[in-house]
C-alpha positions as YAML, in Angstrom:
chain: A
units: angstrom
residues:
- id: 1
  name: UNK
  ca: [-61.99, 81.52, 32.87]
- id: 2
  name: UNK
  ca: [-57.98, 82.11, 33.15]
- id: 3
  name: UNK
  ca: [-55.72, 81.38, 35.79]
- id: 4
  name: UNK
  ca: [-53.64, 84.24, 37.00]
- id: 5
  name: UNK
  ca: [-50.08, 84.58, 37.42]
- id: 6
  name: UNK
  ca: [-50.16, 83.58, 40.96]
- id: 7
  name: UNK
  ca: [-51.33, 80.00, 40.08]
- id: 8
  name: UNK
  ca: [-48.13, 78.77, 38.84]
- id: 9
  name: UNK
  ca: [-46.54, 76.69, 37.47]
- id: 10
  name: UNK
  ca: [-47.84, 73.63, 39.75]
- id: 11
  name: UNK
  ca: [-50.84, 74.94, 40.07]
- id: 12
  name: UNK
  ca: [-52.05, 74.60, 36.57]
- id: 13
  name: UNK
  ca: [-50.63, 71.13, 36.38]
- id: 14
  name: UNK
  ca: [-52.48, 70.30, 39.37]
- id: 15
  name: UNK
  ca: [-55.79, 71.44, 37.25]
- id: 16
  name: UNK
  ca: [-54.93, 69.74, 34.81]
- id: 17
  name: UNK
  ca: [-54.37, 66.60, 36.56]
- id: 18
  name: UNK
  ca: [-57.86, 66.51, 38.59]
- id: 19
  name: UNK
  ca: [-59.50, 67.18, 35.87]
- id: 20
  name: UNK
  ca: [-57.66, 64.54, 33.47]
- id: 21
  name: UNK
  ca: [-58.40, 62.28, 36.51]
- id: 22
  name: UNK
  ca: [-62.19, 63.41, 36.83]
- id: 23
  name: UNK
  ca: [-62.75, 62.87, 33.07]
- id: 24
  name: UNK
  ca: [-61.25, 58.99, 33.85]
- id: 25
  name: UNK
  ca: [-62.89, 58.49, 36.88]
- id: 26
  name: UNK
  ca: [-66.46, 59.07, 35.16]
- id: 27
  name: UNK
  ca: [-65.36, 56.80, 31.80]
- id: 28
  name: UNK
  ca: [-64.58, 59.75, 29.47]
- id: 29
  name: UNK
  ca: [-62.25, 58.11, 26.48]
- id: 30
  name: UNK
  ca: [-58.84, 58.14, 26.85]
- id: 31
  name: UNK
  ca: [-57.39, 58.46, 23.51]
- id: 32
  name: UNK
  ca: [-53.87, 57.47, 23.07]
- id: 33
  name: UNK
  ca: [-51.56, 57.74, 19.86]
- id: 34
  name: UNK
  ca: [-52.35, 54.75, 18.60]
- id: 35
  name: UNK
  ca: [-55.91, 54.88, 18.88]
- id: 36
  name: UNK
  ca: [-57.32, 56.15, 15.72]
- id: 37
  name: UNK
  ca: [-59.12, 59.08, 17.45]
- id: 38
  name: UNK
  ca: [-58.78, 62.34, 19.13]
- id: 39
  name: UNK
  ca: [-61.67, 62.76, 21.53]
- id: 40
  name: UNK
  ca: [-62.61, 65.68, 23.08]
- id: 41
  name: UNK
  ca: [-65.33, 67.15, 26.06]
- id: 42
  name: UNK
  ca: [-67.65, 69.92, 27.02]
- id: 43
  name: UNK
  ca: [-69.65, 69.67, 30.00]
- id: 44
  name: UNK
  ca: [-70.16, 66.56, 31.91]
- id: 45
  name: UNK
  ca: [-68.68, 63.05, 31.46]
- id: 46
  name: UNK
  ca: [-71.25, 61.53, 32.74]
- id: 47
  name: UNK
  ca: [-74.31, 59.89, 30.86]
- id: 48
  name: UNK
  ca: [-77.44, 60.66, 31.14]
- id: 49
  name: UNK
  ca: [-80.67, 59.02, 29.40]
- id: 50
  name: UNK
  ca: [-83.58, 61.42, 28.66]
- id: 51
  name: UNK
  ca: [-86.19, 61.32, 26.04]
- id: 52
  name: UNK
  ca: [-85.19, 62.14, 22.43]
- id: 53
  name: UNK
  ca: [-87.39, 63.29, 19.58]
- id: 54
  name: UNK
  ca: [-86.02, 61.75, 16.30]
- id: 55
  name: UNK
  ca: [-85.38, 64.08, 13.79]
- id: 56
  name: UNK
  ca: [-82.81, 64.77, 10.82]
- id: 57
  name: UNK
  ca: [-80.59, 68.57, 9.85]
- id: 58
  name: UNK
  ca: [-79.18, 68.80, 6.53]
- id: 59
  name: UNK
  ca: [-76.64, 72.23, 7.01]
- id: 60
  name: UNK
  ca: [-75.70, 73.18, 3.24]
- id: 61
  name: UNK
  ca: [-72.17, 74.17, 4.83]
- id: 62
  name: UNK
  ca: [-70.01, 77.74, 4.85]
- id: 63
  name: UNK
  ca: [-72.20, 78.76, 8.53]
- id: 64
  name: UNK
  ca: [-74.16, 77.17, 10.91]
- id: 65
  name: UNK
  ca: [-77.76, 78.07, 11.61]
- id: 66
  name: UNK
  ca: [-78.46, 79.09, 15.63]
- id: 67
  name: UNK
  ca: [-82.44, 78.73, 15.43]
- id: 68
  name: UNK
  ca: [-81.96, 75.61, 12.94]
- id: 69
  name: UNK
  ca: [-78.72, 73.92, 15.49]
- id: 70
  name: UNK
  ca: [-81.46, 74.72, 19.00]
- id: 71
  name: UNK
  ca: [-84.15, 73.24, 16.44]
- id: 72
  name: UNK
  ca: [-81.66, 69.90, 16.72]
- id: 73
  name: UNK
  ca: [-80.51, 70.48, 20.04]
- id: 74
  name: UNK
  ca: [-83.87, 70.60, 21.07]
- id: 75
  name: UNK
  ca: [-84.92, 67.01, 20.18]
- id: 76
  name: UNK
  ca: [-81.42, 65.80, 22.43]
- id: 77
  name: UNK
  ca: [-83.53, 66.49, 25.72]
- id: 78
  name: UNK
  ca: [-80.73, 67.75, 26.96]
- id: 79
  name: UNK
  ca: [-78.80, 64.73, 26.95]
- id: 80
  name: UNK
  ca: [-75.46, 64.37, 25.24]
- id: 81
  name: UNK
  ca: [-74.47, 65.35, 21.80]
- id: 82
  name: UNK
  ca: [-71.46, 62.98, 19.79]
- id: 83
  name: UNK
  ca: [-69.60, 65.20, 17.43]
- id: 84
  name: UNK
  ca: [-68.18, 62.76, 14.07]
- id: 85
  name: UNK
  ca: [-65.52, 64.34, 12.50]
- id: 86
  name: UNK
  ca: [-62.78, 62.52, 9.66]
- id: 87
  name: UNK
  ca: [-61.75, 66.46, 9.02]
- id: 88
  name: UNK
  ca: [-59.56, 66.82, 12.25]
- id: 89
  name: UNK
  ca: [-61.02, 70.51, 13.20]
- id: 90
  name: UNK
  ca: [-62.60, 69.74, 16.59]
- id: 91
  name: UNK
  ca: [-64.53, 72.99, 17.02]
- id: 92
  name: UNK
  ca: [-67.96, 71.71, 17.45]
- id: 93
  name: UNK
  ca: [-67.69, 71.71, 21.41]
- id: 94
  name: UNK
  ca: [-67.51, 74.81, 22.24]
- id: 95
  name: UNK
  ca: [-70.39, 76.33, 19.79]
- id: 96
  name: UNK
  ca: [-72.84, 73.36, 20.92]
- id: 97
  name: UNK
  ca: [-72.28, 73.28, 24.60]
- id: 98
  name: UNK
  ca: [-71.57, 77.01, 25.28]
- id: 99
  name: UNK
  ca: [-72.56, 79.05, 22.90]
- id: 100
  name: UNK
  ca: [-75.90, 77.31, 21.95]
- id: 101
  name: UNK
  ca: [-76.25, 75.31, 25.55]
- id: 102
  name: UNK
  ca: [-79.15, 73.18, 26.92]
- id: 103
  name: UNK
  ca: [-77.32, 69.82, 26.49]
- id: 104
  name: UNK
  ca: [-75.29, 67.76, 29.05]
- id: 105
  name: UNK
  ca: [-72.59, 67.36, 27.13]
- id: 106
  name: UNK
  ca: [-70.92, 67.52, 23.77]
- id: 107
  name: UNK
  ca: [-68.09, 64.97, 22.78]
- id: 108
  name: UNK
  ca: [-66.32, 65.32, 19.72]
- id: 109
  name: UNK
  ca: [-64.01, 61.95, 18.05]
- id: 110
  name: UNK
  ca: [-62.04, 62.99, 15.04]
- id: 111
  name: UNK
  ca: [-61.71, 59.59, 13.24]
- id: 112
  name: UNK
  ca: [-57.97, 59.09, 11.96]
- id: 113
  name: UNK
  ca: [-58.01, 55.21, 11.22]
- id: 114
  name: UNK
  ca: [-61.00, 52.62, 10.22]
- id: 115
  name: UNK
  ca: [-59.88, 51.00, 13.75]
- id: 116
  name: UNK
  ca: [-61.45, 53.62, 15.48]
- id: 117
  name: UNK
  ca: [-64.94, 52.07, 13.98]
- id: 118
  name: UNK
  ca: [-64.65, 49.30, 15.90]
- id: 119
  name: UNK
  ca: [-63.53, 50.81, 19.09]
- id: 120
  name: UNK
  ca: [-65.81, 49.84, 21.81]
- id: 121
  name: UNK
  ca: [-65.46, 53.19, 23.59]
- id: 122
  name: UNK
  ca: [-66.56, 54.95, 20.90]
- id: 123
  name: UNK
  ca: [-69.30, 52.73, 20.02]
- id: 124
  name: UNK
  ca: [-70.71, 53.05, 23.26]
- id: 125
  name: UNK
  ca: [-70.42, 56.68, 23.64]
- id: 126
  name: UNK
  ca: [-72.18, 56.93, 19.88]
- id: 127
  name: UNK
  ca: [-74.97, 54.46, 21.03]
- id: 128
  name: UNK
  ca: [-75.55, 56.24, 24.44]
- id: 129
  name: UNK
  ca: [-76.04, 59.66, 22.71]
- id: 130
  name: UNK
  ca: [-78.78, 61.47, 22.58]
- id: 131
  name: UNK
  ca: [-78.11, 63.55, 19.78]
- id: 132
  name: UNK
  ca: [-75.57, 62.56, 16.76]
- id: 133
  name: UNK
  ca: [-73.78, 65.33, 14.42]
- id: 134
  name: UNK
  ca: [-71.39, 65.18, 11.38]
- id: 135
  name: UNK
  ca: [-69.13, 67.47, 10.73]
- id: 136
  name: UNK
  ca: [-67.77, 68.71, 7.40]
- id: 137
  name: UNK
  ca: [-64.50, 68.01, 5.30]
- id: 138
  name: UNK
  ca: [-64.37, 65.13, 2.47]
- id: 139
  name: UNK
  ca: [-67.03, 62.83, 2.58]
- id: 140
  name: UNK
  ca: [-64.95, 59.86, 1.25]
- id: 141
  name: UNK
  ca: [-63.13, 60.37, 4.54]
- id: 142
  name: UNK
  ca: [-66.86, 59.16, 6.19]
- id: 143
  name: UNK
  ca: [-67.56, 56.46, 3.62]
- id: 144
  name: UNK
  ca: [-63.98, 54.63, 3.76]
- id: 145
  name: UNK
  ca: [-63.36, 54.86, 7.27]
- id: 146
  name: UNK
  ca: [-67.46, 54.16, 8.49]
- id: 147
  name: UNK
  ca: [-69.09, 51.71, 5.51]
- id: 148
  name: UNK
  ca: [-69.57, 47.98, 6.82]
- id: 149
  name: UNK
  ca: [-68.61, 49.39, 10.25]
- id: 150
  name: UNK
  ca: [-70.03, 49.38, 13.26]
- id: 151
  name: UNK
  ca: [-70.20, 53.24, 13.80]
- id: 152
  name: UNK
  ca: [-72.47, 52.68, 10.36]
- id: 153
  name: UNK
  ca: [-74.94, 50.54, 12.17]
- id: 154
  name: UNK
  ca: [-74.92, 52.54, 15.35]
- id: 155
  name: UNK
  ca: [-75.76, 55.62, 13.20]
- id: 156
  name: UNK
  ca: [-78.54, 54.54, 11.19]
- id: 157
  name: UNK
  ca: [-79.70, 52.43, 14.76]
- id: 158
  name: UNK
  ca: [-79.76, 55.62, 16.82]
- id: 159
  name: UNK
  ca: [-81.48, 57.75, 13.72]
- id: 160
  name: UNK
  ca: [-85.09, 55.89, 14.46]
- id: 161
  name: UNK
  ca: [-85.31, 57.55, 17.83]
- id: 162
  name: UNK
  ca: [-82.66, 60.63, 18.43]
- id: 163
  name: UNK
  ca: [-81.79, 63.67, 15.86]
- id: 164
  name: UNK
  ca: [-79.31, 62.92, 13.17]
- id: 165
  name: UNK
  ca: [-77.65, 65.66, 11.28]
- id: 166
  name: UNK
  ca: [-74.33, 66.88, 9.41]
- id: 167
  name: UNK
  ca: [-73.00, 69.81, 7.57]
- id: 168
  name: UNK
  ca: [-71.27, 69.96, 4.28]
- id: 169
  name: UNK
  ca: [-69.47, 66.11, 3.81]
- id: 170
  name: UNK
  ca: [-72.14, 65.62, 6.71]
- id: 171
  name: UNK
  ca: [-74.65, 66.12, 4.74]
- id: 172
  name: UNK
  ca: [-73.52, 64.69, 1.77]
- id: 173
  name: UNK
  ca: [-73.88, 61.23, 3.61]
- id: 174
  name: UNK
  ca: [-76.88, 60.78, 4.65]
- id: 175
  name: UNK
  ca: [-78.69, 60.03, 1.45]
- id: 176
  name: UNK
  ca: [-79.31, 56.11, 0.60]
- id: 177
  name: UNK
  ca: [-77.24, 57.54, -2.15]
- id: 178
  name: UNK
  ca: [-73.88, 59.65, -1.49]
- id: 179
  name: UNK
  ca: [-71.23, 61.24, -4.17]
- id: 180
  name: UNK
  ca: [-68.46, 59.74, -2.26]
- id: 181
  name: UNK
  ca: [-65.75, 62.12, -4.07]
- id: 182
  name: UNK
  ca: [-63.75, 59.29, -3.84]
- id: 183
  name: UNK
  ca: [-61.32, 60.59, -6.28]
- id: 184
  name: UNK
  ca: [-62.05, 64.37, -5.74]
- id: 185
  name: UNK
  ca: [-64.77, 66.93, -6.36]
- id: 186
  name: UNK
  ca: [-66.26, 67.39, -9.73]
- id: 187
  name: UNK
  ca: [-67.76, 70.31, -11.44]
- id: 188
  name: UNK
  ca: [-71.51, 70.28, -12.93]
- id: 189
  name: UNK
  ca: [-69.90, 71.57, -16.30]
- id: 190
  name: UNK
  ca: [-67.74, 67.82, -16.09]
- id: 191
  name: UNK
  ca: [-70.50, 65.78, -15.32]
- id: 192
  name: UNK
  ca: [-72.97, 66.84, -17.74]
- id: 193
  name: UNK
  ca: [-70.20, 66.34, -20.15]
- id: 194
  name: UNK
  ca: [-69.43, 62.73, -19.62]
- id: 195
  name: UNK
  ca: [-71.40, 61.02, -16.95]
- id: 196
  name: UNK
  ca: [-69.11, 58.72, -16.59]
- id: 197
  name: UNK
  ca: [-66.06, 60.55, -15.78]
- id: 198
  name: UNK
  ca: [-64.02, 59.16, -13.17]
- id: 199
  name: UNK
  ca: [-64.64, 61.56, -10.68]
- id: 200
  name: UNK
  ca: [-68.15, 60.64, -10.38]
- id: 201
  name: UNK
  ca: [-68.18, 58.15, -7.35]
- id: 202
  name: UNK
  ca: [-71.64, 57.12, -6.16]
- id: 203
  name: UNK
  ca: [-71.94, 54.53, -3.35]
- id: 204
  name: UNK
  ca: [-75.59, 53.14, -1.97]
- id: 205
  name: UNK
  ca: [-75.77, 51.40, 1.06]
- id: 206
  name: UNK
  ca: [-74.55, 53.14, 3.42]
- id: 207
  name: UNK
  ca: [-76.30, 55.37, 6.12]
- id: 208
  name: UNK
  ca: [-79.90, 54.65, 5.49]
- id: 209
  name: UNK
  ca: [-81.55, 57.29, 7.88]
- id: 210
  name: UNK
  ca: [-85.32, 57.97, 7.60]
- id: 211
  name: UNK
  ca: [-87.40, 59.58, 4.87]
- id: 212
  name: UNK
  ca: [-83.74, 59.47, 2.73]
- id: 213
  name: UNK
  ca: [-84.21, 56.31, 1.30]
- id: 214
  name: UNK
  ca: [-84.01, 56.51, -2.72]
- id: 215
  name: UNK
  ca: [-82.57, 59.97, -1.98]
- id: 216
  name: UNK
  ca: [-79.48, 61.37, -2.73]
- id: 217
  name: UNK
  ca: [-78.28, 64.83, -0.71]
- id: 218
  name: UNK
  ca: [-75.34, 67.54, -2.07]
- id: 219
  name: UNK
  ca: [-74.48, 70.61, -0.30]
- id: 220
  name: UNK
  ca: [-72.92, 74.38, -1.48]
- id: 221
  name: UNK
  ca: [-75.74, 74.04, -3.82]
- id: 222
  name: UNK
  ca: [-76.25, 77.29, -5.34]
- id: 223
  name: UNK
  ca: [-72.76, 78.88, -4.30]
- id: 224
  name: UNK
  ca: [-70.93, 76.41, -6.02]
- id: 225
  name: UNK
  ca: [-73.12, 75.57, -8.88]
- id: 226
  name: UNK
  ca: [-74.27, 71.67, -8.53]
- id: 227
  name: UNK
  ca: [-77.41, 71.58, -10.43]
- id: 228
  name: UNK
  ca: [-75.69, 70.08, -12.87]
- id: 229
  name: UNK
  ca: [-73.70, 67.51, -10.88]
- id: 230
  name: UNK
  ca: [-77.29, 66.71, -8.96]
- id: 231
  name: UNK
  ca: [-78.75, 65.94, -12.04]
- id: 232
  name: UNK
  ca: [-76.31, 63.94, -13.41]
- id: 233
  name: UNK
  ca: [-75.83, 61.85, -10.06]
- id: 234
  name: UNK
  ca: [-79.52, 61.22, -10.48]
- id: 235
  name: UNK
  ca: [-79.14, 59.87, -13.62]
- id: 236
  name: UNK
  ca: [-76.51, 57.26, -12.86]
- id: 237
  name: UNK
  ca: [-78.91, 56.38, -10.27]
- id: 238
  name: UNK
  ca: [-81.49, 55.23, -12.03]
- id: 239
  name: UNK
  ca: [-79.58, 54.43, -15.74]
- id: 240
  name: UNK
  ca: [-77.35, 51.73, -13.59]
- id: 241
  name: UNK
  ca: [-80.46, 50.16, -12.37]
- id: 242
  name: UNK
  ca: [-80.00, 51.06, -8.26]
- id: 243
  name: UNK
  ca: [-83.82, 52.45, -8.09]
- id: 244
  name: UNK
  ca: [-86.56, 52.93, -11.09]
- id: 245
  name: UNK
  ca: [-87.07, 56.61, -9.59]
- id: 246
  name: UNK
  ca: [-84.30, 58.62, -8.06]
- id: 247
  name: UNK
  ca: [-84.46, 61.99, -5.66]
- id: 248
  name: UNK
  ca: [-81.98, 64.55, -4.90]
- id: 249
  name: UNK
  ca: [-82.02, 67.26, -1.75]
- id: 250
  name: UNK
  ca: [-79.46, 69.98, -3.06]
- id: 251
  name: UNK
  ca: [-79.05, 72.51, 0.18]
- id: 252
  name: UNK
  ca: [-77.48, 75.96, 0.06]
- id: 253
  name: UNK
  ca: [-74.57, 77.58, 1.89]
- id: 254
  name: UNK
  ca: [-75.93, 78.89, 5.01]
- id: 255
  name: UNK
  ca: [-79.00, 77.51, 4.99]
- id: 256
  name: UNK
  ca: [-80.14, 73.86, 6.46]
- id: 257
  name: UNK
  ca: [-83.18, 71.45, 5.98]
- id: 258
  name: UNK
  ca: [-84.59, 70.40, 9.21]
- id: 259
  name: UNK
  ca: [-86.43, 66.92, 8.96]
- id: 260
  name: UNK
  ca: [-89.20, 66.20, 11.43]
- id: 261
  name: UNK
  ca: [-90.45, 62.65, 12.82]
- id: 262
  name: UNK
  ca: [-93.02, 63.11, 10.34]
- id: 263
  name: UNK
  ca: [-90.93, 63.80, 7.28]
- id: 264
  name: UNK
  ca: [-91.86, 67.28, 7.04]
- id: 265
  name: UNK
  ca: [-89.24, 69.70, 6.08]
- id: 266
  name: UNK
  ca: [-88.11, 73.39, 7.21]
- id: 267
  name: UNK
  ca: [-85.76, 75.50, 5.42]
- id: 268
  name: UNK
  ca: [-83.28, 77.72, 8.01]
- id: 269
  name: UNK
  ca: [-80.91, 80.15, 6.85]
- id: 270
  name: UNK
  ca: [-80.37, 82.54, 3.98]
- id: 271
  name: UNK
  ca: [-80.79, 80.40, 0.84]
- id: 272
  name: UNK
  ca: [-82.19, 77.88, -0.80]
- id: 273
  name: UNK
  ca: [-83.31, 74.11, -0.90]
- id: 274
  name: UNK
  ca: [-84.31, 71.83, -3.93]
- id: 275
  name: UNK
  ca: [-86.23, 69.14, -4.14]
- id: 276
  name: UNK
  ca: [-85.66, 67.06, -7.20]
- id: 277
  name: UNK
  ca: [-87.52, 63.71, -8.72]
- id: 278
  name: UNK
  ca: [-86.93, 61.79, -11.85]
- id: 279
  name: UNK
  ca: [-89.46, 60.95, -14.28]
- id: 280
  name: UNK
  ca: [-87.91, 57.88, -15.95]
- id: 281
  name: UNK
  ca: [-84.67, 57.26, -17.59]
- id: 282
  name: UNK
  ca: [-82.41, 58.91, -18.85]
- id: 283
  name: UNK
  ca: [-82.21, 58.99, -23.04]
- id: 284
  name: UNK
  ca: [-78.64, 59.42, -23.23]
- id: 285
  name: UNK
  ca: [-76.00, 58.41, -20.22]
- id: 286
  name: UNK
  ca: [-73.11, 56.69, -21.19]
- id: 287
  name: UNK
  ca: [-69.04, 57.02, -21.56]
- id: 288
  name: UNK
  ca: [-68.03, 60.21, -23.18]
- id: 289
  name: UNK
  ca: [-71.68, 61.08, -24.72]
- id: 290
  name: UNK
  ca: [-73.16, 64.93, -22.74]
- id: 291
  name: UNK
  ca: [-75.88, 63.51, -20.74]
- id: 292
  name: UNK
  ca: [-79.73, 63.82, -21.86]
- id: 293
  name: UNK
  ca: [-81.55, 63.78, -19.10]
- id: 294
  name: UNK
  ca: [-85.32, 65.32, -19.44]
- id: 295
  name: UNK
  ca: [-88.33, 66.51, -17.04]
- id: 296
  name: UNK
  ca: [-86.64, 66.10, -13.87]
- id: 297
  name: UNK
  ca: [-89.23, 67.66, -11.13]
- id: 298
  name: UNK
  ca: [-87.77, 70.46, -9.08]
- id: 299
  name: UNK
  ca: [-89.22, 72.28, -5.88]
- id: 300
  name: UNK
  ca: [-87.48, 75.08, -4.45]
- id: 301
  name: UNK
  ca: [-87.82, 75.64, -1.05]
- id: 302
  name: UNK
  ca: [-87.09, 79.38, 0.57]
- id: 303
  name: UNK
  ca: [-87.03, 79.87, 4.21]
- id: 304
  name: UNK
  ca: [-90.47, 80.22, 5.30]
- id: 305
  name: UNK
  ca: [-92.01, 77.12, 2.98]
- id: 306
  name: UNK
  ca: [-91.78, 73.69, 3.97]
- id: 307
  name: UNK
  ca: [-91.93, 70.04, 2.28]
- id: 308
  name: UNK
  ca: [-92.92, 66.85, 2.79]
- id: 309
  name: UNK
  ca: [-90.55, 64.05, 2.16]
- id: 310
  name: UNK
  ca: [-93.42, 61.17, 2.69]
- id: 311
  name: UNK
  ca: [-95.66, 62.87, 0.20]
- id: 312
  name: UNK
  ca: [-92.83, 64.91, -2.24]
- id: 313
  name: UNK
  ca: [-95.19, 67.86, -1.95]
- id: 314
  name: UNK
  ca: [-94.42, 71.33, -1.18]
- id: 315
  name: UNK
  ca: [-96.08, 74.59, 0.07]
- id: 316
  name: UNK
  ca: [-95.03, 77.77, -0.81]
- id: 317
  name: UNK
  ca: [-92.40, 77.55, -3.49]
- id: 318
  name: UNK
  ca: [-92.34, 77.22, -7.10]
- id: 319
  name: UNK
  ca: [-92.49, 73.85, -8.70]
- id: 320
  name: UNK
  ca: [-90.58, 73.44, -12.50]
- id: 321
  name: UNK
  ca: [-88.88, 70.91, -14.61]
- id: 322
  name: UNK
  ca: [-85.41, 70.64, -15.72]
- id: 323
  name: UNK
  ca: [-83.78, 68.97, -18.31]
- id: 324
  name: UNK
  ca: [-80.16, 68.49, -19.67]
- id: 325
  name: UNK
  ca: [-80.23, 68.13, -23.27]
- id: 326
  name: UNK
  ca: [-76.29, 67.37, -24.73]
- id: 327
  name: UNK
  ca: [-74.99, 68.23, -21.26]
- id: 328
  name: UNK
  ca: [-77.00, 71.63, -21.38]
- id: 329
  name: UNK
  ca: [-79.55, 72.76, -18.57]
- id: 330
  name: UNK
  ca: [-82.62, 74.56, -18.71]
- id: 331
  name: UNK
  ca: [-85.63, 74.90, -17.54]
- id: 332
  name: UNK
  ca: [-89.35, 75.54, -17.77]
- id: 333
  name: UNK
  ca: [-88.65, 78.91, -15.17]
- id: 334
  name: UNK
  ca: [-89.14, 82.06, -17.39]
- id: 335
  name: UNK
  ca: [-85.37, 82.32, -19.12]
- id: 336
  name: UNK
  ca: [-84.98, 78.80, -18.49]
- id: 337
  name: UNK
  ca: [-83.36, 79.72, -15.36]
- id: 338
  name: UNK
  ca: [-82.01, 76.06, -13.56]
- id: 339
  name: UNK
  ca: [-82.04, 77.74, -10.00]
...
């Protein structure tokens, strides 16, 4: 609501005093220039404790999902939402607390330095949450300001009870395994050329959130074409020796994965999800060489179908393989479609 021209001058300073001094009084952050945040409220500063339903939201990035975001919401209790953001855009507030409602509260931090990781503030605002979303932007942003952190721990720590999610980057990190784009994207046309192009940065151990474990998650699937990346991701995986079997999520612009307690999946949106699983090594992965890379298990998931992570089983979509053979894809889909 505005102020009219009658307020004045001093009258919206004095609003914007009381409030600055109502956000203190109740322990809101105070973020100064040299604090390696921004911070930022909607709704109340105070914290409230009620019961959370754990549960994880992979958003495949371009729009957000209503029904899949009140899905999430949901499982907050109405408690208060944390907003993670290394981007710098800040717009989460306003969409989760007013638009979409039903929570307490929704603080946003925009990380600027690794400093900010080991701000107690912030760490108790992150561990107090009931609800904990990451936003978009470059995932090495995430990885090099969060790894070995404790914002790391207090993630994967609050992920056993309370909804986890992230769009985009967001997503992009929550896989035991995460393409870091350390050094910049990279096409699925490069990768399947040379595996071991520079561009292909994988860390492990990172965020280790449930039913992701041996997993690892890329988003703007279909839109941007990253079959071919996926696949060749997966078979770094397993050809440097960090699991015997390796699985990729691949989610689709508008369109998000919604993770139960149970590990049982639900696709939102307008698009797709795929499931992926590697049967054994890869025959060809090394420096220069296309990659060969055969009888990878795929499951696509429309909205409508589900899948379940515990089992790797799905209902109601198609189930194929795929195989790169001298950095080419194809399929056993009619055409050899890859998608």
């Amino acid at each position: 609501m505005g102020l009219t021209k009658r307020a004045g001058r001093l009258g919206v300073l004095g609003l914007l005093v009381c409030a600055c001094l109502t956000l203190l009084a109740a322990g809101a952050p105070s973020a100064s220039a040299d604090s390696g945040y921004d911070y930022h409220l909607d709704g109340s500063a105070a914290d409230v404790s009620p019961s959370t339903t754990a549960g994880l939201l992979l958003a495949g990035g371009a729009t957000d999902n209503d029904d899949a975001m009140r899905w999430f919401l949901a499982r907050a209790g109405g408690g208060d939402v944390v907003v993670l953001d290394a981007y710098g855009r800040d717009d989460y507030g306003p969409y989760i607390y007013t638009d979409l409602g039903g929570v307490d509260s929704c603080e946003s931090f925009v990380f600027k330095q690794r400093s900010a990781s080991y701000d107690p503030v912030v760490l108790e605002k992150i561990r107090n949450a009931e609800a904990i979303f990451i936003d978009g932007g470059n995932q090495w942003n995430y990885v090099s300001l969060w790894r070995d952190t404790p914002v790391e721990d207090a993630i994967n720590a609050a992920a056993l009870t309370k909804p986890v999610g992230g769009i985009s980057a967001g997503l992009a990190v929550q896989g035991e395994f995460c393409y870091a784009a350390q050094l910049g994207t990279i096409r699925s046309d490069q990768a399947l050329a040379n595996p071991f192009f520079s561009h292909v940065t994988l860390v492990n151990d990172f965020l280790r959130l449930p039913f992701l474990g041996g997993t690892i998650t890329d988003s703007h699937f279909v839109a941007r074409d990253r079959m071919g990346r996926l696949m060749t991701f997966l078979a770094r995986i397993v050809n440097d020796g960090w699991a015997t079997q390796a699985r990729g999520i691949g989610v689709d612009e508008s369109t998000t994965v919604a993770v139960d307690q149970f590990g049982r999946a639900q696709v939102f949106g307008l698009g797709t999800a795929y499931f992926l699983r590697t049967n054994g090594a890869p025959e060809v992965c090394v420096k220069g060489a296309p990659l060969t890379f055969r009888n990878v298990a795929v499951y696509r998931v429309t909205p409508g179908a589900s899948f379940d992570l515990t089992k790797w089983k799905g209902q109601g979509g198609p189930a194929y393989s795929l195989s790169a053979v001298a950095g080419v894809l194809s399929s056993t889909q009619p055409g050899g479609a890859i998608y």
